[in-house]
C-alpha positions as CSV (number, residue, x, y, z in Angstrom):
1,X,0.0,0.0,0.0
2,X,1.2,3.5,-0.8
3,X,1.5,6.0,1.4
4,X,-0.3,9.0,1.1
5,X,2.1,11.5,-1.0
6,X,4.7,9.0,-1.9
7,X,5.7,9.5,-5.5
8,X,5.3,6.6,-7.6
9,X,8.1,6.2,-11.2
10,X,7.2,5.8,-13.9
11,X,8.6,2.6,-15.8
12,X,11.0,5.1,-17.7
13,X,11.9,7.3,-14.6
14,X,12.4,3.6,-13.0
15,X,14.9,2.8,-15.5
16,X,16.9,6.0,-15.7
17,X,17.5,5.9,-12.0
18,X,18.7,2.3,-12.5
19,X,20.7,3.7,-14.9
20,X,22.4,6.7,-12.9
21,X,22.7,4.7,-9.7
22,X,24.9,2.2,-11.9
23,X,29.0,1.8,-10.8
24,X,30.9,1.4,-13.7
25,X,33.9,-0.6,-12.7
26,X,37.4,0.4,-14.4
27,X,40.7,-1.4,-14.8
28,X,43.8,0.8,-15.8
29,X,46.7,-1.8,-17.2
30,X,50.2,-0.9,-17.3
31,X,53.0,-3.3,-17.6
32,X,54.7,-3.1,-13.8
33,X,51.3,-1.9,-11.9
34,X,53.9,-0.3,-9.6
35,X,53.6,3.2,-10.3
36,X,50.9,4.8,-13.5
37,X,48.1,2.3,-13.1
38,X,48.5,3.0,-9.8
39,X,48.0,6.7,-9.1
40,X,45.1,6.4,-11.6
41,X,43.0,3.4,-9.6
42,X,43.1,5.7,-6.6
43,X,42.5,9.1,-8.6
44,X,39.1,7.2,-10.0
45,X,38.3,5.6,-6.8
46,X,38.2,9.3,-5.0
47,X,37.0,11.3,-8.0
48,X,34.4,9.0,-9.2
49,X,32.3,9.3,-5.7
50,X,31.4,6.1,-6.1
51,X,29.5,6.0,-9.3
52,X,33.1,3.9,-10.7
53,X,35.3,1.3,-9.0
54,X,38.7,1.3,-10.5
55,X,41.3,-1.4,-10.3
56,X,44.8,-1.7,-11.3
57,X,47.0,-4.5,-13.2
58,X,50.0,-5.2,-14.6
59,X,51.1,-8.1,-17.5
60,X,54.3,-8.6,-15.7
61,X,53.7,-7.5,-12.3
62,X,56.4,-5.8,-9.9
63,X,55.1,-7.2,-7.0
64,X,55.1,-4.0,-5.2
65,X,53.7,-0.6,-5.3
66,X,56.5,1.8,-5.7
67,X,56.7,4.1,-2.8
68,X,56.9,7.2,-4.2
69,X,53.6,6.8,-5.9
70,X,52.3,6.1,-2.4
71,X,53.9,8.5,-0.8
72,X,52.5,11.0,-3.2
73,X,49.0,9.8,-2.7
74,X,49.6,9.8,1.2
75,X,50.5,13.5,0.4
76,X,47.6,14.7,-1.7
77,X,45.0,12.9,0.7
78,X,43.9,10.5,-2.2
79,X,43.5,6.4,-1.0
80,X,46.2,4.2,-0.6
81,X,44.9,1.5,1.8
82,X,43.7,-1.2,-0.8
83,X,46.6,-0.5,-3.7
84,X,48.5,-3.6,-4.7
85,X,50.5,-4.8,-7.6
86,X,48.6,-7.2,-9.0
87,X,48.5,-9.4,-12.6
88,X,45.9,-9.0,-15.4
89,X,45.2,-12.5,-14.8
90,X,42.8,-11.7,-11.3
91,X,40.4,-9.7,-13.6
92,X,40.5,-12.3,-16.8
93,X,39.9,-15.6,-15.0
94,X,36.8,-17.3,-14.7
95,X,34.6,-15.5,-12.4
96,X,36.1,-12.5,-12.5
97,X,33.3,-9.5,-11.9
98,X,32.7,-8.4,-15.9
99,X,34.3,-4.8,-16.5
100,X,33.0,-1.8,-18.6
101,X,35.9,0.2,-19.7
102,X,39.9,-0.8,-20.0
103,X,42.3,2.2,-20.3
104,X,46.3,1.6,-21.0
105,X,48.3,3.8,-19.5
106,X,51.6,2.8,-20.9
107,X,53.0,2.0,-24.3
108,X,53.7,-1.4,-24.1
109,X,50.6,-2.6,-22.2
110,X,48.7,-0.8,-25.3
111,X,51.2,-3.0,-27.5
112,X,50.6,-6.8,-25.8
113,X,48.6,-9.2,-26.4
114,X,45.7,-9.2,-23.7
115,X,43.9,-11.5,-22.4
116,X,40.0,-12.0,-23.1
117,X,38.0,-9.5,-20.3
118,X,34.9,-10.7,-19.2
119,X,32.0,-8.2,-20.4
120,X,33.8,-7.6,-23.3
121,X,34.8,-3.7,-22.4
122,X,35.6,-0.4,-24.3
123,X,39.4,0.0,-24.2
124,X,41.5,3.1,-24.8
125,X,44.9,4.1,-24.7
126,X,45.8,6.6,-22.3
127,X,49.9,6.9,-22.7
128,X,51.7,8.2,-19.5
129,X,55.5,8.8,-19.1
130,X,56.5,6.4,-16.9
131,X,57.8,8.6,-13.6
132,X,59.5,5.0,-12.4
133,X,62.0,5.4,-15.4
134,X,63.1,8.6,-14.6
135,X,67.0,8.4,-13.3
136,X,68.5,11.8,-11.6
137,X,67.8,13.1,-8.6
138,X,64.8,12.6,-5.7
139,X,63.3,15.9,-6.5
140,X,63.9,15.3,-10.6
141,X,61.9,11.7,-9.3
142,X,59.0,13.3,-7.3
143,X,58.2,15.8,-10.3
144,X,57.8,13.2,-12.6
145,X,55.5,11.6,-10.4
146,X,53.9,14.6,-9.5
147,X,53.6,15.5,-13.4
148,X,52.1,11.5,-14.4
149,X,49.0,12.3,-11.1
150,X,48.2,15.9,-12.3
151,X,48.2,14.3,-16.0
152,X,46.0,11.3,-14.9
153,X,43.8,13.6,-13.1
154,X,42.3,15.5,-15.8
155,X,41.9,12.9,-18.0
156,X,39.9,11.1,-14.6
157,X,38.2,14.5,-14.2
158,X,37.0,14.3,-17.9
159,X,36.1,10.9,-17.6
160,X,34.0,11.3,-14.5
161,X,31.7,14.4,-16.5
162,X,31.2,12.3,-19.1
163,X,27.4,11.7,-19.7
164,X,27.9,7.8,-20.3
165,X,24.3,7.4,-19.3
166,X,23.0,9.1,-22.5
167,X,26.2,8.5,-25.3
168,X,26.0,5.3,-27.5
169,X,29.1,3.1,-27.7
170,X,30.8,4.4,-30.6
171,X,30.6,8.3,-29.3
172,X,32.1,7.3,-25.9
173,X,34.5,4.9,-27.4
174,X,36.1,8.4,-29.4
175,X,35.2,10.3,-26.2
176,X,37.5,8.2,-23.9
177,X,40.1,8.2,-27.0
178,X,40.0,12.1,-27.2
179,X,40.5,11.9,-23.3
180,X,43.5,9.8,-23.7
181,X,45.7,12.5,-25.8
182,X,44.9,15.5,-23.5
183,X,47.9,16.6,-21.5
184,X,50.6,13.7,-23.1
185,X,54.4,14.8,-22.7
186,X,55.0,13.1,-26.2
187,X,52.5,15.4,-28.1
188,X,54.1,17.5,-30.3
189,X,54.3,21.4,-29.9
């Protein structure tokens, strides 16, 4: 029985709040998952306020997270608790939860072979310089780091305004590619 002045939805009105309540989970790939893939699961994870759940994998794993991407979180307040370096295999074997969007954000991940994803997801390449390559000194270090998050975080700023909702497949596919070329150090002037 309805309570007097409760507001009954319409079937459509029904569906669209299905549709905005839905969490779109994410997996950013990068070769180590030590450093790029990393910044950007927690940068989705706090930006996405819950409407996305990002992950992070690697094809050949480091095995760690590398501590200055985690102290650089620690730093800017965003989540570190649950990070791990982790392989591509957790999110491809059987029973794996079914994923909606793939981004790499190094070169060679975008190069490999990868495995087959449950859910068959829309993938893009978002190329990063990889701040664990830089050689020189600690400060030189932290700046690349501090250059891969801010990079990361307006392309996860972008992605988080983007009306997925109400764009068919093949306009968010060149969305999420547009996304992916904003801010990269190997653009040309």
């Amino acid at each position: 029985m309805l309570r007097s002045g409760a507001k009954v939805l319409s079937p459509r009105e029904q569906l669209r709040k299905m549709t905005t309540e839905r969490i779109y989970r994410v997996l950013f790939l990068c070769t180590g998952n030590s450093a790029r893939s990393i910044l950007a699961e927690s940068l989705l994870n706090h930006w996405g306020h819950g409407r996305f759940r990002a992950s992070s994998a690697g094809s050949f794993p480091k095995g760690q997270v590398h501590p200055m991407a985690v102290e650089l979180l620690k730093r800017t307040n965003l989540p570190t608790d649950s990070l791990r370096s982790k392989s591509w295999d957790e999110f491809a074997a059987p029973g794996a939860p079914s994923i909606d969007f793939i981004f790499t954000v190094c070169d060679n991940a975008a190069g490999e072979v990868c495995p087959v994803w449950p859910g068959k997801p829309m993938t893009a390449h978002w190329g990063i310089a990889d701040p664990a390559a830089v050689e020189g000194t600690d400060a030189e270090k932290a700046l690349a780091f501090r250059k891969a998050l801010e990079e990361l975080e307006t392309r996860i700023k972008l992605l988080t305004s983007l009306p997925i909702d109400s764009l068919d497949r093949k306009t968010l596919q060149a969305r999420f590619r547009e996304i992916g070329k904003i801010g990269t150090a190997t653009q040309s002037a």
